[in-house]
TORGU-666241 format. One line per 8 residues: number of its first residue (from 1); their letters; for each residue x, y, z of N, C-alpha, C, O. Coordinates in steps of 0.2 Angstrom, whole numbers. Example, Ala and Ser with C-alpha at 12.3 -4.5 7.8 and 13.67 -1.06 7.14 Angstrom:
BEGIN
1 = AS = 66,-28,39,62,-22,39,66,-16,39,71,-17,42 | 64,-11,35,68,-5,36,64,0,39,67,6,40
This chain:
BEGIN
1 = XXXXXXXX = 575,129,884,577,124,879,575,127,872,569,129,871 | 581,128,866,580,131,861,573,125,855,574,119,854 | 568,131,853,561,126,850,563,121,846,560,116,846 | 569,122,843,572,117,837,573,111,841,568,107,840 | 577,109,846,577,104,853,571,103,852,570,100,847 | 566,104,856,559,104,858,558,101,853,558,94,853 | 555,104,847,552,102,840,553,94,839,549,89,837 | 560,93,841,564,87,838,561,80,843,561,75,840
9 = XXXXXXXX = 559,82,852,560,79,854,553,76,854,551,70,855 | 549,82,851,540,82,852,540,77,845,535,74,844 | 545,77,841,544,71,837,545,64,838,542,59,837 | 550,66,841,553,58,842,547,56,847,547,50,846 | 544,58,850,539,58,858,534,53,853,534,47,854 | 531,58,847,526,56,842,528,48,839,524,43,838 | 534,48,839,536,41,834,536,36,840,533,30,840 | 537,38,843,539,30,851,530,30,854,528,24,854
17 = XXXXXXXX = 528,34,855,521,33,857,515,27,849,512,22,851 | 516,30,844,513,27,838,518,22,837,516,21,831 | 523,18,839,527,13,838,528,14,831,527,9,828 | 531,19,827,531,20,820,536,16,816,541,14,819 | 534,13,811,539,10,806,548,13,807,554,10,808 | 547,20,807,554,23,809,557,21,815,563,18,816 | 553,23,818,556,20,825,559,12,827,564,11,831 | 554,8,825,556,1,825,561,-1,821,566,-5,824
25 = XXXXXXXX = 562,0,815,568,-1,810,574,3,815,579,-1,817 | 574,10,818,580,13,820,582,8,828,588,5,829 | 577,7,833,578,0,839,581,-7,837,585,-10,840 | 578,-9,831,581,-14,829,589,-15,826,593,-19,828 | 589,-8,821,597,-9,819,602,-6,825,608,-7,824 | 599,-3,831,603,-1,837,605,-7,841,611,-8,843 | 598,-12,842,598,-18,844,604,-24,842,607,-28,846 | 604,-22,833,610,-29,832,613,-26,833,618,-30,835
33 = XXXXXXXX = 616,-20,832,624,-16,833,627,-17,838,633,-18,839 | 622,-16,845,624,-16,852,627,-25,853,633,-27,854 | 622,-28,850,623,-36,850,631,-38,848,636,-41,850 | 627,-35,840,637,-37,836,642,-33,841,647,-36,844 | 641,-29,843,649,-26,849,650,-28,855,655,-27,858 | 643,-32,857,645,-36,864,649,-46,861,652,-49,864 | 646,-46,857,649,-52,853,656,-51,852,660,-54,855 | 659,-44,847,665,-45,846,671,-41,852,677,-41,851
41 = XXXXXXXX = 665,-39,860,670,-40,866,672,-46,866,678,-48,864 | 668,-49,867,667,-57,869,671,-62,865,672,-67,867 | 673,-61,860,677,-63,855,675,-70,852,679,-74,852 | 670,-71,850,664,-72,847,664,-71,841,660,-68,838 | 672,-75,837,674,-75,829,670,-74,825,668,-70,821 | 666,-83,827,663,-87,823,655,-83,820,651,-85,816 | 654,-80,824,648,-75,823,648,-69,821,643,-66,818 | 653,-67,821,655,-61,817,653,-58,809,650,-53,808
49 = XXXXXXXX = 657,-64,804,653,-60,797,648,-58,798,645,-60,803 | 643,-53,792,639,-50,791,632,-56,791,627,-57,794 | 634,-59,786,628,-66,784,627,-70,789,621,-72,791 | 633,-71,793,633,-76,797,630,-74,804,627,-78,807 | 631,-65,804,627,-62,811,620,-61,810,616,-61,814 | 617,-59,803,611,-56,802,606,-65,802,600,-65,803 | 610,-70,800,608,-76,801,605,-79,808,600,-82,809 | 612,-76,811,611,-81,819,607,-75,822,606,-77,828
57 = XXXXXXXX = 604,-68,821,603,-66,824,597,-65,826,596,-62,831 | 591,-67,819,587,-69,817,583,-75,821,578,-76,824 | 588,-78,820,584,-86,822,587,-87,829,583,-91,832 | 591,-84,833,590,-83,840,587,-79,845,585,-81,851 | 586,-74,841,581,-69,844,575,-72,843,571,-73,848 | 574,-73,840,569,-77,838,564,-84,840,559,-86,838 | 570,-85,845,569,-90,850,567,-96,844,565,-101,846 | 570,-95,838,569,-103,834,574,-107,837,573,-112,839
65 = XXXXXXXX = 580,-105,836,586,-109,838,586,-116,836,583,-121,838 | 592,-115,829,593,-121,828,599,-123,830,602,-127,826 | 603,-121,835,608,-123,835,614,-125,832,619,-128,834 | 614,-121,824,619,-122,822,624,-115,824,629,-116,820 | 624,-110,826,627,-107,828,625,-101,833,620,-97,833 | 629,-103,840,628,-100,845,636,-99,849,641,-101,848 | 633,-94,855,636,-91,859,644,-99,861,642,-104,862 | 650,-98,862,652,-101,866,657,-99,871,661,-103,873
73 = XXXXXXXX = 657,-94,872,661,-90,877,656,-86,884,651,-83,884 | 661,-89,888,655,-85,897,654,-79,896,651,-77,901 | 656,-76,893,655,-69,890,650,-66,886,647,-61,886 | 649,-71,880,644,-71,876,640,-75,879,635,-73,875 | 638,-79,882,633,-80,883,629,-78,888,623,-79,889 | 633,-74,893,629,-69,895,625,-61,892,619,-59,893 | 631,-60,888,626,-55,883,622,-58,879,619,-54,876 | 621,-64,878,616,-67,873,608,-68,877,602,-66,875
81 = XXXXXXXX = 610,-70,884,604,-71,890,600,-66,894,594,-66,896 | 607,-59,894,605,-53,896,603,-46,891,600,-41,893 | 606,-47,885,604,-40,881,600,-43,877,594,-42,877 | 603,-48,872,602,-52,865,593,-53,866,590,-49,864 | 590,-56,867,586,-61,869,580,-59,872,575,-61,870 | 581,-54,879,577,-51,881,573,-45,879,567,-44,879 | 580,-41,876,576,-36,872,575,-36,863,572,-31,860 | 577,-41,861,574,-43,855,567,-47,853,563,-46,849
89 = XXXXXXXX = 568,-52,860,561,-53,861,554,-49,859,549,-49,855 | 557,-43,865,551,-36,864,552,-32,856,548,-31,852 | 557,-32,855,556,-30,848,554,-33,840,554,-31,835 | 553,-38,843,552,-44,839,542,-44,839,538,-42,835 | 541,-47,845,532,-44,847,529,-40,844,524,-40,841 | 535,-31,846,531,-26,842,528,-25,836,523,-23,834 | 536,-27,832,536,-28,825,530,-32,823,525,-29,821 | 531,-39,824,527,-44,824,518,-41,823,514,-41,818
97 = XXXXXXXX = 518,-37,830,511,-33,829,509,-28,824,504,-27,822 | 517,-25,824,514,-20,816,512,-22,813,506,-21,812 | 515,-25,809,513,-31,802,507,-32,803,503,-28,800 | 504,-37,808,499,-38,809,493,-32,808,488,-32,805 | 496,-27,811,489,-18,811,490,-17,807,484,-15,805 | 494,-17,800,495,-16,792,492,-19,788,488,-17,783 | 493,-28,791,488,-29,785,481,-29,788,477,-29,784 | 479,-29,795,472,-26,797,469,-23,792,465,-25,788
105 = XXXXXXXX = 474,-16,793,470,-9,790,469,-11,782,464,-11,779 | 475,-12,779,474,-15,772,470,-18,769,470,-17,763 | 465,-25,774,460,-27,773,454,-23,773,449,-23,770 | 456,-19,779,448,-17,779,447,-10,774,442,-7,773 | 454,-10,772,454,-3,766,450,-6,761,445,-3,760 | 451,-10,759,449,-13,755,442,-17,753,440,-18,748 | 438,-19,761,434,-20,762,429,-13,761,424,-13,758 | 432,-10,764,426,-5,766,428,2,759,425,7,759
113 = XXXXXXXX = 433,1,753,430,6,746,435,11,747,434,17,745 | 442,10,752,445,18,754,452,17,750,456,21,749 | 452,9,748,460,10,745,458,14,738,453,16,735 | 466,17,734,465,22,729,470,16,720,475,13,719 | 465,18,718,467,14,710,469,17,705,469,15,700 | 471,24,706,475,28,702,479,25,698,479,27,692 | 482,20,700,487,18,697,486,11,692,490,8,690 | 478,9,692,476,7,686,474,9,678,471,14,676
121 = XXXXXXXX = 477,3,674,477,7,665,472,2,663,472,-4,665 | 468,4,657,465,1,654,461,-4,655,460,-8,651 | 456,-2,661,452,-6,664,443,-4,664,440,1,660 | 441,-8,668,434,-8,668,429,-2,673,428,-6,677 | 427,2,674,425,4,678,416,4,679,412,6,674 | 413,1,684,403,1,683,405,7,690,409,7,695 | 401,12,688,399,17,693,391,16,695,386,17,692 | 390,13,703,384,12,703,382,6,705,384,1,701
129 = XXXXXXXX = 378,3,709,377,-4,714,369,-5,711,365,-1,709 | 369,-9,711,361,-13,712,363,-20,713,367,-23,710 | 359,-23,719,361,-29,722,359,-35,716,362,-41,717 | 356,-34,710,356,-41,707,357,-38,700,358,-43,697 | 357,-34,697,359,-31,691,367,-28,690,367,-24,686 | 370,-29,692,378,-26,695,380,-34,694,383,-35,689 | 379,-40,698,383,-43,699,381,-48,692,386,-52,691 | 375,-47,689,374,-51,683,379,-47,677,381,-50,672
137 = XXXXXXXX = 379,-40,678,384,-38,673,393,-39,674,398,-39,670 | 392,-40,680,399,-46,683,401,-50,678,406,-50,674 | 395,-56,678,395,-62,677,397,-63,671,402,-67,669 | 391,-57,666,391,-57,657,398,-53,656,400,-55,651 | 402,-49,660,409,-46,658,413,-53,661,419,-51,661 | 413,-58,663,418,-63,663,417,-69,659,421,-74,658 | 410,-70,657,410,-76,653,411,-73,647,408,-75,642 | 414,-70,646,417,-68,639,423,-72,637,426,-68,633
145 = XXXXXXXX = 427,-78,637,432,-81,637,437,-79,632,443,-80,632 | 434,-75,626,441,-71,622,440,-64,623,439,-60,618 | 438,-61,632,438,-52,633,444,-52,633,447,-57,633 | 448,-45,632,452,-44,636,453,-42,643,450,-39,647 | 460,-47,645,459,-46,653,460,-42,657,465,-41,660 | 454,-37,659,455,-30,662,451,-31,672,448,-35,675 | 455,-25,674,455,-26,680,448,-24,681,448,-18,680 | 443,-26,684,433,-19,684,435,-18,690,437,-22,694
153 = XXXXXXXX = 434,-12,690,432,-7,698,425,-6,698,422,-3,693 | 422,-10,705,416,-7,706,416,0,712,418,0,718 | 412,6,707,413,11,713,405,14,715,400,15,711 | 405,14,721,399,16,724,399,22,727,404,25,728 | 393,24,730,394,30,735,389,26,740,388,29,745 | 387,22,740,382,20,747,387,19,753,393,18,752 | 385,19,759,390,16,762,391,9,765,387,7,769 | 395,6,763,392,-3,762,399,-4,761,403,0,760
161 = XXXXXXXX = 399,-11,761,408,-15,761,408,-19,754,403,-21,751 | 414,-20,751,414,-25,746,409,-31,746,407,-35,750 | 407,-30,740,400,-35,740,401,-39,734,396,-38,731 | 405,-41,731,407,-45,728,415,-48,728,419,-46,724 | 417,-51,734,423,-52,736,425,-58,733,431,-59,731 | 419,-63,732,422,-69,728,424,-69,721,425,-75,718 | 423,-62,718,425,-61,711,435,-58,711,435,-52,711 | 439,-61,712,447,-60,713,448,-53,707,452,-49,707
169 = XXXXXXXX = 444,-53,702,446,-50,696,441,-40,699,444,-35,696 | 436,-41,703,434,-36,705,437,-31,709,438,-34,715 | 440,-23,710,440,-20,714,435,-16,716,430,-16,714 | 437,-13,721,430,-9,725,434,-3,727,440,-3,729 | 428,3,727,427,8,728,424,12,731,420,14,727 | 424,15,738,418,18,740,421,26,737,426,28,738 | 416,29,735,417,37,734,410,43,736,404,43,734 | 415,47,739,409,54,743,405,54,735,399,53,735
177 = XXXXXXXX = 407,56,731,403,59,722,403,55,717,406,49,718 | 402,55,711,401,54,706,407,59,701,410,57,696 | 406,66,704,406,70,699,413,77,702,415,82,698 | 416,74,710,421,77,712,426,74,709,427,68,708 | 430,78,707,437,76,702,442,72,706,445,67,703 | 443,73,712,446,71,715,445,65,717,450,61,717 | 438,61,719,436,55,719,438,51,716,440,45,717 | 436,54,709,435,53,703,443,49,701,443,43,698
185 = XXXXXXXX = 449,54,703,455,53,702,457,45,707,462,42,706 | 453,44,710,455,34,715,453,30,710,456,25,709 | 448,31,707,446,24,699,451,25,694,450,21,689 | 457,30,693,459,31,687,455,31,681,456,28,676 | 450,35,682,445,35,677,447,40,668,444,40,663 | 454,44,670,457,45,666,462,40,661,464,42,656 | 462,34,663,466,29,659,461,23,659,463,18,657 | 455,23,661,450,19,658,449,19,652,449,25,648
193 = XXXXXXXX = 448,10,649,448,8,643,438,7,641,436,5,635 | 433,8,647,428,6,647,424,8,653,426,7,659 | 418,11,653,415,13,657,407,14,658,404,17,654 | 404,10,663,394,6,664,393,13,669,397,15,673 | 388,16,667,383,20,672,377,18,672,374,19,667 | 376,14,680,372,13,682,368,16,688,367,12,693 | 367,21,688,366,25,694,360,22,697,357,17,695 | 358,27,704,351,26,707,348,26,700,348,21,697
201 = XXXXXXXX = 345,31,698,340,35,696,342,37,688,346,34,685 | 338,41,686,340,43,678,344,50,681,350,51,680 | 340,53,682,346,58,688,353,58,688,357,60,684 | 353,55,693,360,53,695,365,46,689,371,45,690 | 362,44,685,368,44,678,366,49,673,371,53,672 | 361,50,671,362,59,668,370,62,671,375,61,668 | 370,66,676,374,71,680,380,66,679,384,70,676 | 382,59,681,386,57,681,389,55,674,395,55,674
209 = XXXXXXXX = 386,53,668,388,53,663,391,61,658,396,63,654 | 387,62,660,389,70,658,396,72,661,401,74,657 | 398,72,667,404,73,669,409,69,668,415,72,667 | 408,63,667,414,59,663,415,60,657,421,61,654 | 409,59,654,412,61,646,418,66,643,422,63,639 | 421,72,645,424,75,643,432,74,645,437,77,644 | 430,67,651,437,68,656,440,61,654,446,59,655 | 436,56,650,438,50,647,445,50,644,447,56,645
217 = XXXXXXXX = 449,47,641,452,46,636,449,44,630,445,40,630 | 452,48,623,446,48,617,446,42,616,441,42,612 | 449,35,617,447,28,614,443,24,620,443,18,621 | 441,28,624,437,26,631,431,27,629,430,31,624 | 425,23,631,419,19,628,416,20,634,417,18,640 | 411,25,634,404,26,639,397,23,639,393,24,634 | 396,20,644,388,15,642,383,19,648,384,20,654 | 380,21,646,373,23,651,366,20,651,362,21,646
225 = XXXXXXXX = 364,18,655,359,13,657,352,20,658,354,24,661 | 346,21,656,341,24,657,334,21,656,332,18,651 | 330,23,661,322,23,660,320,26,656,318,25,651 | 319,32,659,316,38,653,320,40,647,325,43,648 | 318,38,640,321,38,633,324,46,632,328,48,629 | 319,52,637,318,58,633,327,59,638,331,61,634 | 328,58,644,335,60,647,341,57,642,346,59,642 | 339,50,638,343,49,636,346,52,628,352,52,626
233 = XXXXXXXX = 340,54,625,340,57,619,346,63,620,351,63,618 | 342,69,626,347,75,628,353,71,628,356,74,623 | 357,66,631,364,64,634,367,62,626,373,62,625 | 363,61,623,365,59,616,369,64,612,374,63,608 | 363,70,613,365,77,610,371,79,613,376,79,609 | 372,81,620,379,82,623,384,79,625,388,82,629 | 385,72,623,392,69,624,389,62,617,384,59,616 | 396,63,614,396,57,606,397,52,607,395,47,605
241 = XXXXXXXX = 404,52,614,406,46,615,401,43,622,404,39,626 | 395,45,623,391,40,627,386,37,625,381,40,623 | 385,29,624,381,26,621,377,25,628,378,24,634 | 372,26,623,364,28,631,359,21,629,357,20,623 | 357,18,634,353,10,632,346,12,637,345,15,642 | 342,10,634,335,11,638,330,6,639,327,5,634 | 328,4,644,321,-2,646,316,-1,641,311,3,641 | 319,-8,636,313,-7,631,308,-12,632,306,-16,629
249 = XXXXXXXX = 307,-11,638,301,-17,640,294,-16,638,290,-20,641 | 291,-13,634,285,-10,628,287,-14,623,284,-19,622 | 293,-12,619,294,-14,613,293,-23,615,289,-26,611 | 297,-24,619,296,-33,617,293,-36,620,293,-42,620 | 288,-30,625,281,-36,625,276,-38,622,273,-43,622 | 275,-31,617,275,-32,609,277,-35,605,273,-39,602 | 282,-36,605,287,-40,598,285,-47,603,282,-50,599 | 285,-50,609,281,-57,610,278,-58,607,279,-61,602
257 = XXXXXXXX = 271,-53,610,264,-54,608,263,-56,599,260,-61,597 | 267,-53,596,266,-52,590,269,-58,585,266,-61,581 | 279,-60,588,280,-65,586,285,-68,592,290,-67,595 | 280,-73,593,282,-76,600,287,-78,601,289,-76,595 | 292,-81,603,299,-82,608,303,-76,605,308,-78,601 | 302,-69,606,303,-66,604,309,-61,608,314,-57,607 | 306,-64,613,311,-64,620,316,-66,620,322,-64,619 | 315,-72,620,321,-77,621,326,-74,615,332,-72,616
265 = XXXXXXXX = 323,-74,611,330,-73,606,333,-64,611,338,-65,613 | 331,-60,611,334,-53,617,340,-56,620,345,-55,618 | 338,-63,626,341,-63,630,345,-68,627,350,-70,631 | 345,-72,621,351,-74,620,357,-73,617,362,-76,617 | 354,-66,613,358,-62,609,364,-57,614,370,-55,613 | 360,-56,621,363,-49,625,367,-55,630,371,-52,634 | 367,-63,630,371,-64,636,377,-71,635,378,-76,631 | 380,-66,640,386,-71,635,387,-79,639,393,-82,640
273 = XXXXXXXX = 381,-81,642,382,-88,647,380,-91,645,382,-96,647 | 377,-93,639,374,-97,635,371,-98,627,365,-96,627 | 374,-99,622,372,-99,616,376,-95,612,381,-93,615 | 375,-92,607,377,-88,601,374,-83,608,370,-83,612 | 381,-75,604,377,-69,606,380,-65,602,384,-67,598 | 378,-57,603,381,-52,599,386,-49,600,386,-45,605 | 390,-49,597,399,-46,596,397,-41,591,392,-40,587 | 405,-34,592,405,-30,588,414,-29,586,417,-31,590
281 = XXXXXXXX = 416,-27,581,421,-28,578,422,-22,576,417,-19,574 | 428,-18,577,432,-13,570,437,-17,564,442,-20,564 | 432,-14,560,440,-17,554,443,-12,557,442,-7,560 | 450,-16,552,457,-12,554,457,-9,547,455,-12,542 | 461,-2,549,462,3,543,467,1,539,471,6,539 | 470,-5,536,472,-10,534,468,-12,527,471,-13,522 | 461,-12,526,455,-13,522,454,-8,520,453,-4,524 | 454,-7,513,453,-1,510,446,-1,508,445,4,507
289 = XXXXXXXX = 441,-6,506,437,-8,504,434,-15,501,437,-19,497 | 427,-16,504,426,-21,503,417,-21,503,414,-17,505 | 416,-26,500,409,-27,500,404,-31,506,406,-36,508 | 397,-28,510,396,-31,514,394,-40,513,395,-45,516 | 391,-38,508,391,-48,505,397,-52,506,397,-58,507 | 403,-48,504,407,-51,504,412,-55,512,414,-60,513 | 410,-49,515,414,-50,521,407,-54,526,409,-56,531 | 400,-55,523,395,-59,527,398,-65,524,402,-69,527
297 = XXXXXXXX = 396,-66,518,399,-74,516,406,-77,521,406,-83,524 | 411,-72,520,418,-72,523,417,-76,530,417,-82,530 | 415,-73,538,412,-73,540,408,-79,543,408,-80,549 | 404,-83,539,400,-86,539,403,-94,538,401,-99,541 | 409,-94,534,411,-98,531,417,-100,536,418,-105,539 | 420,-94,538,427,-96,542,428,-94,551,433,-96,555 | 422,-91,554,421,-90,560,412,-91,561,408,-86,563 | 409,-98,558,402,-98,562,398,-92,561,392,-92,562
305 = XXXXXXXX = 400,-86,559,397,-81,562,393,-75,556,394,-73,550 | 390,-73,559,381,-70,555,382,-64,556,381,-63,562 | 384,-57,551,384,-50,551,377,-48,551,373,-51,547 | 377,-44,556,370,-40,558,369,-34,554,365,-33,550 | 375,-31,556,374,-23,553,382,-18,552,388,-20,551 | 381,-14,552,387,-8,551,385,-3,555,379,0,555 | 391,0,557,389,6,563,397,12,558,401,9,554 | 396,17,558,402,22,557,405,25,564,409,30,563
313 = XXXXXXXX = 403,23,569,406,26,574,407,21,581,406,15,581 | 409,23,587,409,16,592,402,17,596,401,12,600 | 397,21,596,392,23,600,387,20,594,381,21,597 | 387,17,587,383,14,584,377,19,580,372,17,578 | 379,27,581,372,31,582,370,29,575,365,26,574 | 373,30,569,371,28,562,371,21,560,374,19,555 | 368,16,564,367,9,562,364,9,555,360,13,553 | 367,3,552,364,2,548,363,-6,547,367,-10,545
321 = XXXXXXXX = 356,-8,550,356,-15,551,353,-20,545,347,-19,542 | 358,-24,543,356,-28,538,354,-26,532,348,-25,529 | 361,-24,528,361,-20,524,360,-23,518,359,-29,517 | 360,-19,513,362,-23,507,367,-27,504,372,-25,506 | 369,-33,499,374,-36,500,379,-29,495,385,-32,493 | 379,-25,494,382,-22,489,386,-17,494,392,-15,494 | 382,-15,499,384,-11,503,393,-9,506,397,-13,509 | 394,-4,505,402,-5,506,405,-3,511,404,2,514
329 = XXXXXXXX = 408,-6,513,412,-6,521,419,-4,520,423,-8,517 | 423,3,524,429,3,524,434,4,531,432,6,536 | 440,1,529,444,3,539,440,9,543,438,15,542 | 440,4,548,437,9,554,429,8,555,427,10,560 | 425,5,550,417,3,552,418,0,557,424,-2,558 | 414,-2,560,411,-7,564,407,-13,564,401,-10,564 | 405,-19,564,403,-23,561,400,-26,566,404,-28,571 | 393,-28,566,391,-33,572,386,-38,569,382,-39,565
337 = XXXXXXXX = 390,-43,574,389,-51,572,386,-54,578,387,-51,583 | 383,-59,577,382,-66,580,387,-72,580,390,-72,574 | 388,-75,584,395,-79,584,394,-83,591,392,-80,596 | 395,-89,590,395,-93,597,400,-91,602,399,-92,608 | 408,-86,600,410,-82,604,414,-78,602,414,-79,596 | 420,-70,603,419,-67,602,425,-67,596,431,-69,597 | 425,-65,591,430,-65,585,435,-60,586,433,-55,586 | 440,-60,587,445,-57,589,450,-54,581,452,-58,577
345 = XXXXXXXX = 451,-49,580,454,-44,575,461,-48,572,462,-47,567 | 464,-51,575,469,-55,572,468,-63,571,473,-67,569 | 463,-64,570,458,-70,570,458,-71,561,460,-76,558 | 455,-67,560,453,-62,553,458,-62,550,463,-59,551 | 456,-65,543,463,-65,537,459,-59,534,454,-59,530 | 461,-54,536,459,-46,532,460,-48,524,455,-49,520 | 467,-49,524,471,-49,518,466,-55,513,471,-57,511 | 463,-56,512,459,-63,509,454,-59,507,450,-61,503
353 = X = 452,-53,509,446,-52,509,446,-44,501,441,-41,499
C-alpha cells in the first residue's frame, strides 16, 4: 500500500477514533444527502426544497416531531424508519456529546487559569494572589462608579482554580512565570491600559516589575506594592513608569499617636466604599496656563472637590502638595483631589478657566 494511502487512512483512523468536529459535520452532511436521495426515489415532493428538508430533517431526526411534515409514501416511510431515524438518532447523541465535552473543557479552562486573553485591549491586569488583599483591591476597582469599564485579569502562578468567580467583570489566569514572554503574551499584557504587582514577596514583584516595565505600552501605568522601602527606591531608579507604594505602617502609627483619627482619614481618603476619597486628573493640553488658586476655587465651587497637590508626571515622583495659590499649572500636570467621586475630563469646563 503506497505511504500517501496509509498516511490518509492513519488520519481518517485518528478522526473517527477522537469523534472529531471534521468528522461529524462530514457523517452528518453524508447522512442528509443519503436521506434527501432516498426521499427524492420515493417521490417525496413535498419535502424536497432546501428549507423545507433542513427543517423536517431537524425535527424528525430529532425525534421532536411535530407533524407538520412527514413521510407519506410506503417508500418513504420506510427510509424514514430504516435509514433517517436510526442513524440520525446516533448521530445526533454523538454530536449532542460534543457540545457537551466543549463546553466541559471550556469551563474548566477557565476555572483552572488555561484559557488565553491575548485578545484583550485596555484592561486591568493584578499579577499576584493574596486571599484577602487581592479581593479588597477587586472591590475598591469596582466601587468606582465613574472608572472606565475595563476588563481585570487576575493572574497567578499558584496552582489553584478561579477564586473570585462571583466577580463576572474578573478574568483568570494561571501562569508557569511572571517573567516568560510567552506567558506573559495570555494577559495581553502588551495592550494593557493598567497594571497592580502584588507578588509573594518583595523579591518576586521586584523581578516582576522590572520585567514589565519595558514591555508595557508607553500610556500603561505600573503600581508596585513593597515592604522594604530600600527595594523600592532601586525600582524607582530603573523603570519611570513604575509607581512603587510601601507599608507605611510606622509612619501612621505615629501620625495617630500624635494626631489622633489620623487613620481614619488614610482609609478614607484610599477607599473608594465610602465617603469622599482621592482622585487624580491630567489637564488636557488644551490649557495653556493657569493658576493653582484658580483652578482650586474652580473646583470647589463646581465639582465638591478640594485640590491636594500637582504632580508633572503619572508616577507622581515630583509631587507638589498643596502648593501655593500662585502656583502655575499647565496641559499635561496632574492634579489630585478629594471629591465624593471621581471627576471625569469632559466633566470640566476647561475653557472657563
Amino acid at each position: 500500500m503506497p505511504i500517501v494511502i496509509k498516511r490518509m487512512l492513519l488520519q481518517i483512523q485518528n478522526h473517527i477514533n477522537r469523534a472529531s468536529w471534521q468528522i461529524l459535520v462530514l457523517a452528518t452532511a453524508c447522512h442528509m444527502l443519503l436521506t434527501w436521495g432516498m426521499l427524492w426515489f420515493a417521490k417525496e415532493h413535498a419535502l424536497l426544497p432546501f428549507s423545507t428538508f433542513v427543517y423536517y430533517y431537524v425535527v424528525t431526526t430529532s425525534t421532536v416531531g411535530y407533524g407538520d411534515f412527514s413521510a407519506t409514501t410506503e417508500l418513504g416511510r420506510w427510509a424514514v424508519a430504516l435509514v433517517q431515524i436510526p442513524f440520525g438518532l446516533a448521530l445526533f447523541g454523538v454530536l449532542l456529546g460534543k457540545v457537551g465535552q466543549e463546553i466541559t473543557i471550556w469551563v474548566k479552562r477557565a476555572m483552572k487559569g488555561d484559557k488565553d486573553f491575548s485578545h484583550l485591549n485596555d484592561h486591568i491586569i493584578i499579577f499576584g494572589w493574596h486571599p484577602t488583599r487581592t479581593e479588597k483591591m477587586i472591590e475598591f476597582i469596582l466601587a468606582d462608579n465613574k472608572r472606565i469599564e475595563r476588563r481585570i485579569v487576575l493572574a497567578v502562578h499558584e496552582d489553584m482554580e478561579h477564586p473570585l468567580l462571583r466577580y463576572p467583570q474578573v478574568d483568570f489566569v494561571r501562569l508557569a512565570s511572571f517573567t516568560d514572554d510567552i506567558e506573559l503574551s495570555r494577559t495581553a499584557i502588551g495592550t494593557a491600559a493598567k497594571v497592580i504587582v502584588d507578588g509573594k514577596d518583595d523579591d518576586h514583584t521586584f523581578t516582576t516589575a522590572l520585567k514589565l516595565s519595558p514591555i508595557v505600552q508607553s500610556s500603561a501605568h505600573i503600581c508596585a506594592h513593597f515592604i522594604d522601602e530600600t527595594k523600592a527606591e532601586l525600582l524607582r531608579l530603573h523603570c519611570e513608569n513604575v509607581e512603587c507604594s510601601t507599608a507605611m505602617s510606622a509612619e501612621i502609627l505615629v501620625r495617630s499617636m500624635q494626631d489622633p483619627g489620623s487613620s481614619r482619614i488614610q482609609e478614607e481618603l484610599l477607599s473608594t466604599l465610602r465617603g469622599d476619597t482621592q482622585f487624580s486628573l491630567q489637564i488636557p493640553s488644551s490649557v495653556t496656563s493657569c493658576k493653582f488658586g484658580q483652578l482650586f476655587m474652580f473646583f470647589k465651587e463646581h465639582h465638591n472637590a478640594t485640590l491636594l497637590g500637582v504632580a508633572h508626571d503619572r508616577s507622581g515622583q515630583n509631587m507638589d502638595l498643596n502648593p501655593p495659590l500662585s502656583y502655575g499649572l499647565t496641559g499635561g500636570d496632574f492634579i489630585h483631589y478629594i471629591a465624593p467621586q471621581r471627576v471625569l475630563e469632559k466633566e470640566v469646563a476647561w475653557e472657563q478657566l
